[in-house]
N, C-alpha and C positions, 0 to 999 in steps of 0.2 A: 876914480881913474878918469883921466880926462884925455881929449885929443890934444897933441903936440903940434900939429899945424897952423900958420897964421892965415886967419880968413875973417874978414869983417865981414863976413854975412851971416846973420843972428838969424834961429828961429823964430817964428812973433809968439811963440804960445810958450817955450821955454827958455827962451833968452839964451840959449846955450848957441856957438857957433855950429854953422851946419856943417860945416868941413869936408874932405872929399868924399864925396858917395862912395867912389869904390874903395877907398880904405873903410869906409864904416860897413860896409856891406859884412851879412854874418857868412862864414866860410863853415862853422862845425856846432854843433850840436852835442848838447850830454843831459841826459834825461836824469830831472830831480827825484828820489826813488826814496828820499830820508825824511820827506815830510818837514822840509822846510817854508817857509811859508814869506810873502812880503808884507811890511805895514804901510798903509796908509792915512792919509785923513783928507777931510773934505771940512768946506765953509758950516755945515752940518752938524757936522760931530764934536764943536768943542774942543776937548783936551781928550777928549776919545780917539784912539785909533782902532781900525780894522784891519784882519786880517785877509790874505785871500793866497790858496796853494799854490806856490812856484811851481811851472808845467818843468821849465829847461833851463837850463845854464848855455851861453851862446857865446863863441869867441868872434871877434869881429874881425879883417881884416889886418886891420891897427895894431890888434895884439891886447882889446880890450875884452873884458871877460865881465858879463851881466848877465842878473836873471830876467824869463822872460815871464811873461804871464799876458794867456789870452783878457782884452780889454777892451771894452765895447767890438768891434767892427774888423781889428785885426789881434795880431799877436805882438806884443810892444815889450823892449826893453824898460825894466822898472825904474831906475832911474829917469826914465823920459816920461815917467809920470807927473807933471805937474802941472794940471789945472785944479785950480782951487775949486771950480766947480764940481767934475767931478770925481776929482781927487788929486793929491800929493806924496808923492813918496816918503817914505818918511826911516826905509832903512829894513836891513833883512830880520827875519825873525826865527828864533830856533825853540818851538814849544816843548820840546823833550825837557830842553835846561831852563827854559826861559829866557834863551840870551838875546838881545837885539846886537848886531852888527849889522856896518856899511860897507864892507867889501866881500865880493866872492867868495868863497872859503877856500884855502890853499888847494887842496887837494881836488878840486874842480877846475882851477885854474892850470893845474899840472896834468892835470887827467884831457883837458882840454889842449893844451899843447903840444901833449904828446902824441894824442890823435891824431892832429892837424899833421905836424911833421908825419906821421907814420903813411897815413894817405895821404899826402901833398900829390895836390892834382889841379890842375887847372884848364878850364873848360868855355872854348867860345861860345857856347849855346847856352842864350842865358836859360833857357827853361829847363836846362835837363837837372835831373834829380839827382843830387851829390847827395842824400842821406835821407832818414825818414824814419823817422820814432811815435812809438805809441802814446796816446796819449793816457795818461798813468792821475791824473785830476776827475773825468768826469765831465768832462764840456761838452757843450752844447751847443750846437747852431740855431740859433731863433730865424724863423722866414715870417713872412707876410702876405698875404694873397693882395692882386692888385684893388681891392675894394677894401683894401687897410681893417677886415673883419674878421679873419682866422687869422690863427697861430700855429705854428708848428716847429716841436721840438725834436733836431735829430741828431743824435749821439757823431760826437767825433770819434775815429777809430783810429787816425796818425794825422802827425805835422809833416810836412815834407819840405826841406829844404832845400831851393833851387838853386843853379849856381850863380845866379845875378844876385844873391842875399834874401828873398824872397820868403817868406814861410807860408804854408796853405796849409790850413784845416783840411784834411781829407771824411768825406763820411760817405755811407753807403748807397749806390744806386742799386737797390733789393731786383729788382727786373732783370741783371743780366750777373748776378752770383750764382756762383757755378759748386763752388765746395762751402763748405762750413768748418770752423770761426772763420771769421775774414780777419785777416791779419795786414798788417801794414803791406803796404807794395801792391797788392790786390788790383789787379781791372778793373773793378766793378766802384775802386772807389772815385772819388769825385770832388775837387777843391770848393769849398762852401762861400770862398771870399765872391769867388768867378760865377755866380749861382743867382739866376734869378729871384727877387723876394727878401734875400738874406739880410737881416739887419744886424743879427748881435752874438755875440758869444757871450756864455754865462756858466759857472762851474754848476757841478749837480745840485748842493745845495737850492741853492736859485732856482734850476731847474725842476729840481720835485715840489719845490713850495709853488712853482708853478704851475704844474702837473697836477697838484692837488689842489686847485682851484684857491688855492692861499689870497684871502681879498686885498692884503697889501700888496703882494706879490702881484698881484694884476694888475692892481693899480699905477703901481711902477713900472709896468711891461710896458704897458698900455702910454701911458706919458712917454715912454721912451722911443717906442714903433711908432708911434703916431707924429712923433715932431717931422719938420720938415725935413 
């Protein structure tokens, strides 16, 4: 699916046109709950592809429907994956059948529409919160201390969707929880992008090989927290 607007201004990293921000901006949210997954590949792998858990389904302004998947620093539409360095999209994936497919699945796209129309709401404040889902993958916020020598991993609990198109990892500031589980919408939680230290998000997998002092896993952390 692609923008229908004319605009000669290219991204430099995906060649795609940039087109108007606020038609691209995401308006609605549908959390992936079926164990769908996206492929990619990188200059690395060959004829190898990998996998990694689709978080959400995101309708965009436009009327364009993509999965999304936390990726390095933010949360990114998978299709706008393509650096060959650190990866390329390469198409959806469905491990129950084994199917690969390149578009949204119908019924995400309708379930997405119908949302939107059903709450159609439109909001001058770009910060205020139009929606806010759990995270249902396992992510994780990597920080850094200013002496680029700890790590620290702390669980996302929601994404929150703002109404400028925005998404923030929320995770928890433990000091001022008040009840238990802490659930989405919570006080106490806290956007991880906006956060001093924060360098990366990483699904659990990543995370416990991390956690478990995994020596590739660190090795990788480490090359990646430590570049410029």
């Amino acid at each position: 699916m692609t923008d229908h607007c004319c605009n000669n201004v290219v991204d430099l990293f995906t060649g795609k046109p940039i087109g108007n921000s606020a038609e691209r901006r995401f308006i609605r949210l549908s959390p992936e709950l079926d164990g769908l997954e996206m492929l990619y590949s990188n200059n690395a792998s060959g004829k190898d592809l990998y996998s990694l858990k689709i978080l959400c389904w995101g309708l965009k302004a436009n009327g364009e429907v993509v999965g999304l998947v936390p990726w390095l620093n933010s949360i990114v539409a998978c299709p706008d994956i393509q650096d060959p360095l650190d990866g390329c999209f390469k198409g959806y994936y469905d491990p129950g059948i084994e199917e690969i497919f390149h578009q949204p699945p119908i019924h995400k796209i309708v379930e997405l529409e119908t949302a939107a129309e059903y709450f159609e709401y439109e909001s001058n404040k770009t910060e205020e919160v139009l929606q806010e889902i759990p995270d249902s993958i396992g992510t994780h916020a990597v920080f850094m201390d200013e002496d680029r020598e700890n790590l620290t991993l702390i669980e996302v609990i929601s994404w929150r969707l703002h109404a400028d198109g925005v998404i923030l990892g929320m995770l928890i500031d433990h000091d001022i929880v008040e009840t238990t589980p802490v659930l989405p919408g919570d006080h106490c939680l806290y956007p991880a992008q906006q956060s001093e230290g924060f360098r990366y998000f990483f699904q659990h997998h990543i995370a416990n090989k991390i956690k478990s002092e995994d020596p590739e896993a660190l090795a990788a952390i480490a090359a990646l927290v430590t570049a410029p």
